[in-house]
N, C-alpha and C positions, 0 to 999 in steps of 0.2 A: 299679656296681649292687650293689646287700644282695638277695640269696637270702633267701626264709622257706622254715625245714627245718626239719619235726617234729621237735622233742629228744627225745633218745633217750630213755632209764629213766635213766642214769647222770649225763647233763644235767640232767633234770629235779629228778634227787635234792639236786643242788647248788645249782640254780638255788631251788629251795622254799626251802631254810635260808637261802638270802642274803637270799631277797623277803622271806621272813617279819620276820626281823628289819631289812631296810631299812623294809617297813612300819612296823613297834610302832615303830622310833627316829623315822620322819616322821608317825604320827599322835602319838608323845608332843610332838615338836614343835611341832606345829604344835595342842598343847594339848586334844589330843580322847583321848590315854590317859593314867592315868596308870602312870609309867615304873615303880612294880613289879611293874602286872599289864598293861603293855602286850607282852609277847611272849604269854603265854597267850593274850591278848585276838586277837591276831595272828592265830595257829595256828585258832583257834575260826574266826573269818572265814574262812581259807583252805580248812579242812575243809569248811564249810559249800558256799563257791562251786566245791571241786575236789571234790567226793564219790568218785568215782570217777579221782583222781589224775589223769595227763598225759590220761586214758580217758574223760573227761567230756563228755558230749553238748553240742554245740554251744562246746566251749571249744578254743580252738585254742594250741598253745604249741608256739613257734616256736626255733631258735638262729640271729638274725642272721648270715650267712655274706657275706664279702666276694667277690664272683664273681670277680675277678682273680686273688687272692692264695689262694683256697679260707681263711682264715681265720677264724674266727670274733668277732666283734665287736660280740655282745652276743646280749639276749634280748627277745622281744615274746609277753605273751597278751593273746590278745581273747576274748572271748565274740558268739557270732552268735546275733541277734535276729531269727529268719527271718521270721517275722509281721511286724516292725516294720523289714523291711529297712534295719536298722540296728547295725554292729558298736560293741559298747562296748572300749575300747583300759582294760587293769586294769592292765598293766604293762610298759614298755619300758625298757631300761638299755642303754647303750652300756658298753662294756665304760673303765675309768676311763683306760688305757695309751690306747683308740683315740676319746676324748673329743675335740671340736672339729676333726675332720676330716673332718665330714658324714656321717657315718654314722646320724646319727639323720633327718635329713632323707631321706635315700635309703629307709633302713627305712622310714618313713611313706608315700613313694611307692611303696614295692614292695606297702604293707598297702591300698594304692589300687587297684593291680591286682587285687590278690586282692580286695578286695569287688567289685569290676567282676564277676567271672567268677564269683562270688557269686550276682551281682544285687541287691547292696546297693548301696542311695543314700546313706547318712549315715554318719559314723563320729566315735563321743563318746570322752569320755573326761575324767574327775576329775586335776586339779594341785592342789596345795598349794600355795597362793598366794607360802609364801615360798622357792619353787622359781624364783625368774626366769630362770634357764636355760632350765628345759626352757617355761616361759611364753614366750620370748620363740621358742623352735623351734617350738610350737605356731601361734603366730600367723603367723607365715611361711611356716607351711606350710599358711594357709589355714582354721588353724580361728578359731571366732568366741567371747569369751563370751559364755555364755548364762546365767549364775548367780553372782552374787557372795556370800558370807557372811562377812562381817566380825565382828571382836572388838574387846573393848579390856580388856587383864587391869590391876587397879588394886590 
């Protein structure tokens, strides 16, 4: 079973500079920045949705923890949509060493519990299409999509 435990300041500080730039490198990717002003572009988004850092009302940010082992094994924020009894999922990572040993599925269930006791119904959340990984964890675990946007660069 995956633990959700508020990250600390010291978690949080490490865990911003990874997101930030795994962000800028998957939206340059996936061709919505472009890659010399995709970290700024990043940082501006993040300031924007954490105003008040790990402290931000209705933003939850978690350090996956393995309840056997007390280990930690990645990281998940949601944002809670209390009106719209609905959490949005902005970012989850399985730590890369504890990748494909279910840990991200487990996290998703445990992020099930906690909107129960919430009293949320629904829980979203944005992939990058050329992310099939985590697409194919998504789906498995229940979610549906709901939105397609395609390209074609020439």
């Amino acid at each position: 079973m995956i633990l959700l435990k508020p990250m600390t300041e010291n978690a949080y500080i490490h865990w911003l500079k990874d997101s930030i730039k795994e962000y800028a490198d998957e939206k340059t990717k996936a061709g919505n920045f472009k890659k010399e002003t995709s970290l700024e572009q990043a940082e501006k988004e993040f300031s924007q949705l954490l105003p008040e850092g790990r402290e931000t009302k209705n933003h939850y940010l978690f350090t996956l923890i393995h309840e056997e082992s007390g280990e930690a094994v990645g990281n998940l924020w949601v944002h809670v949509k209390e009106e719209e009894k609905e959490i949005f999922i902005y970012d989850i990572v399985i730590l890369e060493s504890k990748r494909g040993l279910g840990y991200g599925k487990e996290a998703l269930t445990s992020l099930d519990s906690f909107a129960r006791e919430l009293g949320i119904n629904k829980i979203s959340l944005h992939v990058f299409g050329h992310n099939k990984i985590a697409l194919s964890l998504y789906q498995k675990s229940g979610f549906e999509i709901t939105n397609v946007l395609m390209s074609k660069s020439l």
